[in-house]
N, C-alpha and C positions, 0 to 999 in steps of 0.2 A: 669475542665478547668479554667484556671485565665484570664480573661480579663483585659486589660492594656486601661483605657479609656482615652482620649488625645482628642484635636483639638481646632476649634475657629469658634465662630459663636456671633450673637449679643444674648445678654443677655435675652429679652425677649423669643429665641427658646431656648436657653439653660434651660430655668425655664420651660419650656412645654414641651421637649423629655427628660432631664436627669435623671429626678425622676422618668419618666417611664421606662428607660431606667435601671437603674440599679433593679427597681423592677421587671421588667422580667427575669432578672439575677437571684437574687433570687431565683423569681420562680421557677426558670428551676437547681437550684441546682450547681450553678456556683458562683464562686470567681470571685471580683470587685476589681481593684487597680486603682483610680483617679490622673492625672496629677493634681499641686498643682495648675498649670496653669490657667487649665479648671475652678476649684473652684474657685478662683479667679474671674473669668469672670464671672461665674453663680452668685453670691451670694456674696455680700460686707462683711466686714471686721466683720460688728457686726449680721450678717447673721451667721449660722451654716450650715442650709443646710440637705442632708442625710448625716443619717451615715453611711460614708465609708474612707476605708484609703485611705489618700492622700501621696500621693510621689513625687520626684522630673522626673524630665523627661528621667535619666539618669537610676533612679531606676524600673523606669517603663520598659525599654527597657528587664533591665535585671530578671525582674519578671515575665513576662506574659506570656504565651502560645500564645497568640491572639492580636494584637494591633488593638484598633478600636478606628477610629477617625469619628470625628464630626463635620459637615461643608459642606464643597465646597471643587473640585478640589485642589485650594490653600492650606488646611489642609490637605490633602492627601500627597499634595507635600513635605508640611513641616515635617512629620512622615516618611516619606521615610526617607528622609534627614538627620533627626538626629536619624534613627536608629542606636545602635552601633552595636546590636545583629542579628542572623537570624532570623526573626520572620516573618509570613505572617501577610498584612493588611487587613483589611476591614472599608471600607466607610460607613460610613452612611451618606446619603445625607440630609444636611440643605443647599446648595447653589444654585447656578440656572444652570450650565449645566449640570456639572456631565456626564463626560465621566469617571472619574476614581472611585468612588462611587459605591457601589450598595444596596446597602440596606435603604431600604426608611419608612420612620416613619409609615407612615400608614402599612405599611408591617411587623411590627416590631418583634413580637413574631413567627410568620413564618418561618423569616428569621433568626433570630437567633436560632431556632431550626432545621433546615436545618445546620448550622454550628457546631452545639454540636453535631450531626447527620453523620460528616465528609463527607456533601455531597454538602458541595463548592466547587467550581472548583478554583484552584490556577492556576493562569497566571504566569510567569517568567518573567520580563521586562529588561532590558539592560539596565545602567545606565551610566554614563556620571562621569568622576572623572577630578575634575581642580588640576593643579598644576600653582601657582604662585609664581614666584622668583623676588628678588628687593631686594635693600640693607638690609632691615630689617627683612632676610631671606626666608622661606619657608614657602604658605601657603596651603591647600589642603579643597575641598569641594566634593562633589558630587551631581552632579544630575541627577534627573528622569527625566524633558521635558529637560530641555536647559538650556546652556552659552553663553552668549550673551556676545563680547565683543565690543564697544562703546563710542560713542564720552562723554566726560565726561559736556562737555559745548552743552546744548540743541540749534539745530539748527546751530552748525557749524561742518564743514566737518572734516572730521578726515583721514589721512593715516595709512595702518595696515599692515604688511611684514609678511607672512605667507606663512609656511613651512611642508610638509606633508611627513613623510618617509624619511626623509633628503632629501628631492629636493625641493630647493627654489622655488614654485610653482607660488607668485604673490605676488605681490601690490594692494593692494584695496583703490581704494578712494573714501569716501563716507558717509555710518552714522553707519555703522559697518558688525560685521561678526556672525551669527548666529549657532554654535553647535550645533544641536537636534540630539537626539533619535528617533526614531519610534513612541514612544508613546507622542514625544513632535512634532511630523511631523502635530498635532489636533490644538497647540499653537499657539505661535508668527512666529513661522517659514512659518504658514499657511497665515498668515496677508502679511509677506514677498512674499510672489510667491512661497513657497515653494513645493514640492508634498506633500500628501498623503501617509503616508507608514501601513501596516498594523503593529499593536505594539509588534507582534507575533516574526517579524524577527529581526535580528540582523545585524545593520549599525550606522553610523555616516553621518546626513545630514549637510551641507554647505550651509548656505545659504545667502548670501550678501544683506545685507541692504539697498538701495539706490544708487547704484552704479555708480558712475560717468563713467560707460561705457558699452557700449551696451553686451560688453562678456565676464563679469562676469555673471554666472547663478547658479541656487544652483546643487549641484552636490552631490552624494550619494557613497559613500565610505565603502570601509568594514571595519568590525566592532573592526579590531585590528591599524588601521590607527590610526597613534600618530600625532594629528594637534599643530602646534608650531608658534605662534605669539609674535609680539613687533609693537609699534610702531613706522611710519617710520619719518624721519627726521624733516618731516615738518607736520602741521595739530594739531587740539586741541588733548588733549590730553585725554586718556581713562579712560573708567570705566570697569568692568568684571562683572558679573550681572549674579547670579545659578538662575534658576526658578523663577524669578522675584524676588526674595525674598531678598536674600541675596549679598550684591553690596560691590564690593572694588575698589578704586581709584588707580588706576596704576599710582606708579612712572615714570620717563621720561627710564630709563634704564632697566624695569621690562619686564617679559617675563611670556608666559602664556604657559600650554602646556595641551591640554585637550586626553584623551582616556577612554576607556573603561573601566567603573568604577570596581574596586574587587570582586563585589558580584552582582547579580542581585538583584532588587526588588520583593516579593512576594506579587502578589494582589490576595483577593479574589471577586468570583463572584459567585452569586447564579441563575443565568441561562443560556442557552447556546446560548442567543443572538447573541453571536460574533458579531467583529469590525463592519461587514458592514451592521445592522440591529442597531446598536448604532451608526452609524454617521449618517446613514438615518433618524433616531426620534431625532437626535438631531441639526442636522444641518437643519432636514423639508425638506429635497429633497423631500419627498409624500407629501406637502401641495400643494394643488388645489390651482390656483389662482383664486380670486373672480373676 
């Protein structure tokens, strides 16, 4: 089995999990291919480092049996994202919440034999695909939590004309309009008012931003609902914003149009905790008050 190792974490844990990391590889009789990235982050210019091949992020996709990344949530997200291939993930957790992660440093040879093992459990996740139009044509993203579209000027109201299924549905005015996933219902959408969804099912949440009116609410949608925005006449103007990560500045004439990304996501998991046994140890719903 080849390992495709990728992600982003500060350089002091990457010099304590990666040389162990690829030395359990070894061990266990498995093929290593490093994002050039990662290296980079680990180890300066006039560093070497272990020896293993290093590749580009493009070549990794299309190499590996296995893509494992390194980090936080945020590194998860970003490995979805520029997957081009079908490949399942696995997490290894360097960040602090880690709902999307599973594999934990202390845990380390375990878990990764548990996977050589084929006794991870892969999740199916439902993913989100943007389509952006504006004079300077067509531009396409996807994501795993959310699209967030947005006032581009912090702290001024913006209006957003949004269209669902070809029925002009409303006017929002406010500080924007939130897209999530299921598995992004844990994210910003939660911060918003948004519900809860387990990341199992398949939908598109709504969720409004700051709403300059008491009936706008977020609303839950099925999962082939094609949402279509621009914005409206008056109010600053926008930004569109995948998974926090990735942000484009909306022309005054551009149009946005988010649905149900082509492929799902594949996560792995190495126990059968499920959703609501992970948002209870991570959110502390069982913590005792003192």
């Amino acid at each position: 089995m080849r390992f495709g190792i990728r992600g982003k974490a500060r350089r002091a844990a990457l010099r304590k999990v990666l040389p162990r990391l690829l030395a359990e590889l070894r061990d266990l009789g498995q093929e290593c291919l490093l994002a050039e990235e990662l290296a980079e982050l680990a180890w300066s210019a006039e560093e070497n480092g272990p020896r293993v091949e290093r590749v580009s992020a493009a070549e990794l996709s299309a190499s590996c049996d296995i893509l494992l990344s390194l980090g936080g949530d945020g590194a998860m997200l970003g490995a979805v994202r520029d997957l081009e291939h079908d490949r399942p993930v696995l997490g290894l957790q360097m960040g602090h919440l880690g709902f999307l992660t599973s594999l934990h440093p202390d845990a380390l040879r375990k878990g990764l034999e548990q996977v050589i093992r084929g006794e991870a459990i892969e999740e199916r996740r439902m993913t989100l695909e943007l389509e952006l139009k504006d004079s300077n044509g067509t531009r396409r993203a996807r994501a795993l939590n959310d699209i967030v579209l947005h006032s581009a000027r912090p702290g001024r109201i913006t209006r957003i004309r949004t269209r669902i299924d070809r029925v002009d549905l409303f006017s929002l005015v406010g500080d924007g309009l939130i897209h999530a996933t299921p598995t992004g219902s844990t994210a910003y959408s939660l911060s918003g008012g948004g519900p809860l969804m387990d990341p199992s099912m398949e939908a598109i949440l709504l969720t409004p931003l700051m709403a300059h009116s008491l009936t706008h609410r977020p609303m839950v949608l099925g999962p082939e609902a094609v949402i279509e925005s621009r914005a409206g006449e008056r109010g600053a103007p926008l930004k569109v914003t995948v998974d926090g990560q990735l942000a484009f500045r909306l022309r005054r004439e551009a149009s946005i149009r988010v649905c149900r990304g082509p492929r799902p996501a594949r996560l792995l998991h190495l126990d059968q905790q499920g959703f609501l046994k992970t948002l209870r140890d991570k959110l502390q719903w069982n913590r005792e008050e003192s």
